[in-house]
C-alpha positions in Angstrom: 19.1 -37.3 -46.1 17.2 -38.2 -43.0 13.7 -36.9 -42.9 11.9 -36.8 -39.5 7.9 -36.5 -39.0 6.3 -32.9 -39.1 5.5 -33.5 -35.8 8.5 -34.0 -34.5 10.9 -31.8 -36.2 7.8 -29.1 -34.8 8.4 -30.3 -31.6 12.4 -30.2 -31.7 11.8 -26.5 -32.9 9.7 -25.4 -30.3 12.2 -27.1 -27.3 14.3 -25.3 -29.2 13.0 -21.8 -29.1 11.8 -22.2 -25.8 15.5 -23.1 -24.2 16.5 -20.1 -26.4 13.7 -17.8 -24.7 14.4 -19.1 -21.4 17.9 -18.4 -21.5 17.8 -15.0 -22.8 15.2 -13.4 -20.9 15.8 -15.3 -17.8 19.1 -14.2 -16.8 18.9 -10.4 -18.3 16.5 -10.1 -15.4 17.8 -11.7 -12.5 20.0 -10.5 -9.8 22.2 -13.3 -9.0 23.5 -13.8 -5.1 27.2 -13.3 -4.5 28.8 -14.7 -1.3 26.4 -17.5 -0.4 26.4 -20.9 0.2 23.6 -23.6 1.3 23.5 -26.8 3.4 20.5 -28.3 3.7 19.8 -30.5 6.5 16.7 -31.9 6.0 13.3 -32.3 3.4 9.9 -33.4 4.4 6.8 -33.4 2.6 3.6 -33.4 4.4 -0.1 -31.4 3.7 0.4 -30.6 0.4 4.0 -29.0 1.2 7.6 -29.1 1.0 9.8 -28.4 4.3 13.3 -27.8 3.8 15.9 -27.1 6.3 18.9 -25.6 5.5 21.9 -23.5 6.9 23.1 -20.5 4.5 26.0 -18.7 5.1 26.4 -15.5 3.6 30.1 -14.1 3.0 31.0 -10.6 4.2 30.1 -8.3 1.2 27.4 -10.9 0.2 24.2 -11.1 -1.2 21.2 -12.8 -2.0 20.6 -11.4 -5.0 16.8 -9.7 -5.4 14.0 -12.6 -5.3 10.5 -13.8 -3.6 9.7 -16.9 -2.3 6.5 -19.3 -3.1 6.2 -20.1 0.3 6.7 -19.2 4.0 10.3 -18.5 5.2 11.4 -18.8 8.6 14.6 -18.5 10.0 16.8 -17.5 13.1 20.3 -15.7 12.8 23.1 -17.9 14.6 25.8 -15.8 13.4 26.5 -12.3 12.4 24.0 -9.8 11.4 21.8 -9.4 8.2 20.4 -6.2 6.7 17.0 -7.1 5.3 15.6 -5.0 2.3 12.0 -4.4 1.1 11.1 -4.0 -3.0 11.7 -0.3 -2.0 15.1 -0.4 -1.2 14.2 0.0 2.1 15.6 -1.4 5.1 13.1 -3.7 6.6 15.0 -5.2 9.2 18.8 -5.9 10.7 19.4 -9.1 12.3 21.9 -10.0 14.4 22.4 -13.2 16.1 20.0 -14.9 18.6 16.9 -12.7 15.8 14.3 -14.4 14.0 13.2 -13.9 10.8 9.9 -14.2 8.0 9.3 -14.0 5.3 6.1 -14.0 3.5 5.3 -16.0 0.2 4.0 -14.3 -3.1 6.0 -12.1 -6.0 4.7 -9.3 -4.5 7.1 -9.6 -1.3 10.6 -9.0 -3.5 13.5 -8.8 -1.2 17.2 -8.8 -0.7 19.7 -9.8 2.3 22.9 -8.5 2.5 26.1 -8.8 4.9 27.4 -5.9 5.5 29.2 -6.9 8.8 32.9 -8.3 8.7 32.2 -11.8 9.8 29.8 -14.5 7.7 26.1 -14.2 8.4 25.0 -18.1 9.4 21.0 -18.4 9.5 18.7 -21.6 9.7 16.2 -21.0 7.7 12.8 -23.2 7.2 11.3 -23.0 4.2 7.6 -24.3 3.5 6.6 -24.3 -0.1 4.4 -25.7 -2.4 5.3 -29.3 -3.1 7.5 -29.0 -6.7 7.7 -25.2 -5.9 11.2 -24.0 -6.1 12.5 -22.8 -3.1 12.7 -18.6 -4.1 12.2 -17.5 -7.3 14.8 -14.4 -9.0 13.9 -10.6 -9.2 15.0 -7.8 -11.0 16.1 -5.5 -9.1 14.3 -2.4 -8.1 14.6 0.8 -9.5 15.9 2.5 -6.6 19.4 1.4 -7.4 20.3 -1.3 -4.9 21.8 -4.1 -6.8 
C-alpha cells in the first residue's frame, strides 16, 4: 500500500471537495445562454484593464442567459433587434440595428438579452474588465419568471 504525506492526501481532499462544491452549486444557479455564439476580434490590456472585442450573434429564439458583468460593456447593434431586461424582468431597452448599448459593471446590474425578432441579432460589443476578470459572470434568474 502506498501512503502519501498528511499534507498532501489533505490537500488532494480539499481539491477534491472544492471541484465537488463548485460543480454542484454552480450550475444549479445559473441560467445558461441558448442561441449564442462569440467571435472575438481583438484583446488589449492597458491601465489596469482588459479590452476585448468581440461580435456575438444571437439566434432567433436566443438568449443570454441571466448574468452581470465585472466591467463596462459597450456595444452597437449591426443586425436585428435585441430586447434588453433589467433584474426585474423588466424591459430596459429594444435595440435595433444602427442602437448602441451599456452596460454597467457590478452584480447588482443582473440582466438578460433576448432575440425575439426572426432574423439573428449581430452586436459588437466592447468589453473593459478588470485584467484576469472574466468577461460576465452567471445569474439566477429572477423571481419574476423570465427564464
Amino acid at each position: 500500500m502506498t501512503t502519501r504525506p498528511i499534507h498532501t492526501r489533505a490537500a488532494i481532499t480539499a481539491t477534491a471537495a472544492g471541484a465537488l462544491l463548485t460543480s454542484t452549486i454552480a450550475p444549479a444557479a445559473a441560467t445558461p445562454g441558448n442561441g449564442v455564439h462569440a467571435i472575438e476580434l481583438n484583446h488589449s490590456v492597458a491601465d489596469g484593464r482588459d479590452f476585448v472585442l468581440r461580435d456575438i450573434t444571437i439566434d432567433p429564439g436566443g438568449t443570454t442567459g441571466w448574468h452581470w458583468h465585472a466591467g463596462t460593456v459597450v456595444g452597437v447593434v449591426k443586425q436585428g433587434t435585441l430586447t434588453h431586461y433589467a433584474a426585474d424582468c423588466a424591459v430596459d431597452g429594444v435595440y435595433a440595428a444602427g442602437d448602441s448599448i451599456s452596460e454597467p459593471s457590478g452584480a447588482d446590474h443582473v440582466h438578460v438579452g433576448r432575440n425575439l425578432g426572426p432574423e439573428p441579432v449581430v452586436l459588437e460589443v466592447l468589453y473593459a474588465t478588470p485584467v484576469g476578470e472574466p468577461l460576465s459572470g452567471d445569474a439566477a434568474a429572477p423571481p419574476c419568471g423570465l427564464p
